[in-house]
C-alpha positions as a printed Julia matrix, in Angstrom:
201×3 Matrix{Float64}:
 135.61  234.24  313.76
 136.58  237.01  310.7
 137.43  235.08  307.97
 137.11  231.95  305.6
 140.79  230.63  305.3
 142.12  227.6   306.94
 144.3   228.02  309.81
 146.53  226.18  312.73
 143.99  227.13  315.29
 144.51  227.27  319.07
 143.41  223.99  320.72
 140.11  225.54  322.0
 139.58  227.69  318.91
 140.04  223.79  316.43
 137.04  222.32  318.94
 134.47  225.16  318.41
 135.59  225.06  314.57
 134.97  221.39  314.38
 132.14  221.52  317.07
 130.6   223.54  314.01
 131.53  221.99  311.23
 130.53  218.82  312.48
 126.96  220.25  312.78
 126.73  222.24  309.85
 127.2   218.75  307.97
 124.63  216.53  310.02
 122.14  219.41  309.2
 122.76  219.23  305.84
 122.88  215.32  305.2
 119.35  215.15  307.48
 118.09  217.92  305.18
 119.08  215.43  302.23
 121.32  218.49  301.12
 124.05  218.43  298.82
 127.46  220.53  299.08
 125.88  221.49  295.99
 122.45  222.7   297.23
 123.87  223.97  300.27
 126.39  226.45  298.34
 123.28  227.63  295.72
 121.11  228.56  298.75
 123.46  230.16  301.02
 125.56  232.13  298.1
 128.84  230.42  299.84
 131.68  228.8   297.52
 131.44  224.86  297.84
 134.65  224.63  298.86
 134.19  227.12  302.02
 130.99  224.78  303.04
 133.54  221.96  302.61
 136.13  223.41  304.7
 133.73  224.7   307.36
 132.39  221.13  308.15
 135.81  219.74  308.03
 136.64  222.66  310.59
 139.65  223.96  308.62
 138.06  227.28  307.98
 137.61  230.13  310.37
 134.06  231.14  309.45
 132.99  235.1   310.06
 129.56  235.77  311.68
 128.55  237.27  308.07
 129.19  233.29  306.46
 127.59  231.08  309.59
 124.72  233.65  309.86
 124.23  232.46  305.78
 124.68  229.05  306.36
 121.85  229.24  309.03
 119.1   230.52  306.79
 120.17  227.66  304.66
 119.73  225.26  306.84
 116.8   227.28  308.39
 118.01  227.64  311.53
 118.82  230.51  314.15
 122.32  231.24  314.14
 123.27  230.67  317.58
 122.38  226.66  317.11
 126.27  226.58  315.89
 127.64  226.94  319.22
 127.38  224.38  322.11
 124.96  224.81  324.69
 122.52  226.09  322.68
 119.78  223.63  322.81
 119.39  224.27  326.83
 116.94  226.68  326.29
 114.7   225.31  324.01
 110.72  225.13  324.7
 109.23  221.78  324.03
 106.11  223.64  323.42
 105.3   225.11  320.13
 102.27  227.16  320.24
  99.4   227.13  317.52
 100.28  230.9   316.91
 104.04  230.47  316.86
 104.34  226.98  314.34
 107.04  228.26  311.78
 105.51  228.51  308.29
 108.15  225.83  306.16
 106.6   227.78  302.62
 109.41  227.54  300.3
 112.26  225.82  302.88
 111.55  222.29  301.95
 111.26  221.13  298.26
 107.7   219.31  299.4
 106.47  223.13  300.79
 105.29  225.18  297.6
 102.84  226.02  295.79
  99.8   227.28  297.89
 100.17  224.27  300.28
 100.78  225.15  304.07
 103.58  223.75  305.55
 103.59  224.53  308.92
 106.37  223.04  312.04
 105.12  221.32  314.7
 108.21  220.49  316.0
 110.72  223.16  317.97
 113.04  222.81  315.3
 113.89  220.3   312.21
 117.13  218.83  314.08
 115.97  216.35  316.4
 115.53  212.36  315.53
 111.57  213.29  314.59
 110.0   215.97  312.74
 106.46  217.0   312.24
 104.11  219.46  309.96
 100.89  220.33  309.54
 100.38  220.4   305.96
  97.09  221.25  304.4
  96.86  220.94  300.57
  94.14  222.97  298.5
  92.75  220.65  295.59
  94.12  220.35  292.76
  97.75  220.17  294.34
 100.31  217.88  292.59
 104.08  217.28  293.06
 104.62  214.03  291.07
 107.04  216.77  288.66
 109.35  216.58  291.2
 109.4   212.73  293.57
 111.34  213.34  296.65
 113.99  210.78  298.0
 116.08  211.57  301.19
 116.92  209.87  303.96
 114.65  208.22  307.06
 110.75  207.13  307.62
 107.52  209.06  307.28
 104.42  209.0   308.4
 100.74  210.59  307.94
  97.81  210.55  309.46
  94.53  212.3   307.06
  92.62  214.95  309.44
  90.38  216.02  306.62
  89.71  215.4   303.51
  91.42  212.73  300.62
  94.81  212.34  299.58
  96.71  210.29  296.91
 100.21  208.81  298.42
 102.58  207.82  295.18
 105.29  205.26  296.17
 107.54  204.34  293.49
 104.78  205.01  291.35
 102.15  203.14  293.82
  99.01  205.19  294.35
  97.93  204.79  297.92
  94.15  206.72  298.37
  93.87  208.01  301.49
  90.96  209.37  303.72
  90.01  211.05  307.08
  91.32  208.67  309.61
  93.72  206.56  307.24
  97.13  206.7   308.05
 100.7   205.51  305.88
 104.4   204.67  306.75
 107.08  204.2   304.53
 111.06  204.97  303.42
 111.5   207.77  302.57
 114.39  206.44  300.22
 111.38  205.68  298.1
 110.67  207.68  295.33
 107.43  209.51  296.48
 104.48  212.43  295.33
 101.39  213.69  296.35
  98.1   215.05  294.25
  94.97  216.11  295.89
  92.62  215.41  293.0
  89.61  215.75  295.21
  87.65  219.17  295.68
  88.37  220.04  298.93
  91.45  220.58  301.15
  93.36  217.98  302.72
  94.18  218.68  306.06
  97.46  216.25  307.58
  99.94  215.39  310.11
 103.42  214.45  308.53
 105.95  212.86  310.44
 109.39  212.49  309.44
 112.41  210.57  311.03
 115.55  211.15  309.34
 118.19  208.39  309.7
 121.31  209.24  311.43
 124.09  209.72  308.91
């Protein structure tokens, strides 16, 4: 794999191309990623992301290694096989710290995966949100189902405008094709589990 233009591709050579392709684009759509958003992240031409998940471009190592970070992934996922490996056990130390890889993970909240990876049919965080935390600038809609379940502290759920009060204990489920936003407006950190379950596209 050397370059970016489309070729007539031996047999096995069109398979891996479209083996990758393929997955490039279901990361992307469970993401809730446009070509768009895709091509700003990675630096890559919209077109070449097209062509790539079509699997009518021969990708170099250089453009799948920058499609991976932005899809926040380890390179070698591309390429069949690669999921044999995989622990089912993420460690307390090792959770992977999702600050500034999702649009929900910014500010000083802690986004943290408790999950092996974001490409199965469930994902889950540990998120813990200092007071004072707010997102409703910027409601999230993608595809799939979320839940949360309050360890600590108070949090205000916004569906479609909604406000949904939360506490230790409480719990909430609902589309994530809602419009949705968070605020802590309490004094002391809320401390959750989030759940996600992205519908297949």
């Amino acid at each position: 794999m050397t370059t970016e233009t489309s070729t007539t591709a031996p047999p096995a050579t069109s398979e891996l191309l479209a083996t990758v392709g393929n997955k490039v684009r279901s990361m992307r759509k469970d993401r809730g990623m446009t070509l768009a958003r895709l091509s700003e992240i990675t630096g890559l031409s919209q077109a070449i992301v097209s062509q790539i998940e079509r699997g009518m471009a021969n990708p170099s190592f250089t453009t799948l290694a920058q499609l991976a970070h932005g899809l926040d992934i380890p390179v070698g996922r591309f390429f069949i096989g690669q999921d044999q490996s995989r622990s089912p056990v993420v460690r307390r130390s090792a959770r992977r710290n999702l600050q500034n890889v999702t649009r929900e993970s910014v500010g000083e909240a802690i986004h943290e995966l408790l999950t092996p990876d974001r490409d199965g049919t469930i994902e889950a965080q540990w998120i813990s949100t200092p007071p004072g935390h707010d997102t409703s600038a910027t409601p999230f809609t993608h595809s799939g189902e979320e839940f949360c379940y309050i360890i600590s502290g108070r949090k205000d759920v916004y569906l479609d405008g909604v406000c949904y009060s939360l506490e230790e204990g409480d719990s909430i489920t609902y589309s994530s094709e809602i419009p949705h936003w968070y605020k802590n407006s309490y004094e002391e950190v809320c401390v959750a589990i989030w759940v996600n379950a992205p519908h297949a596209l």
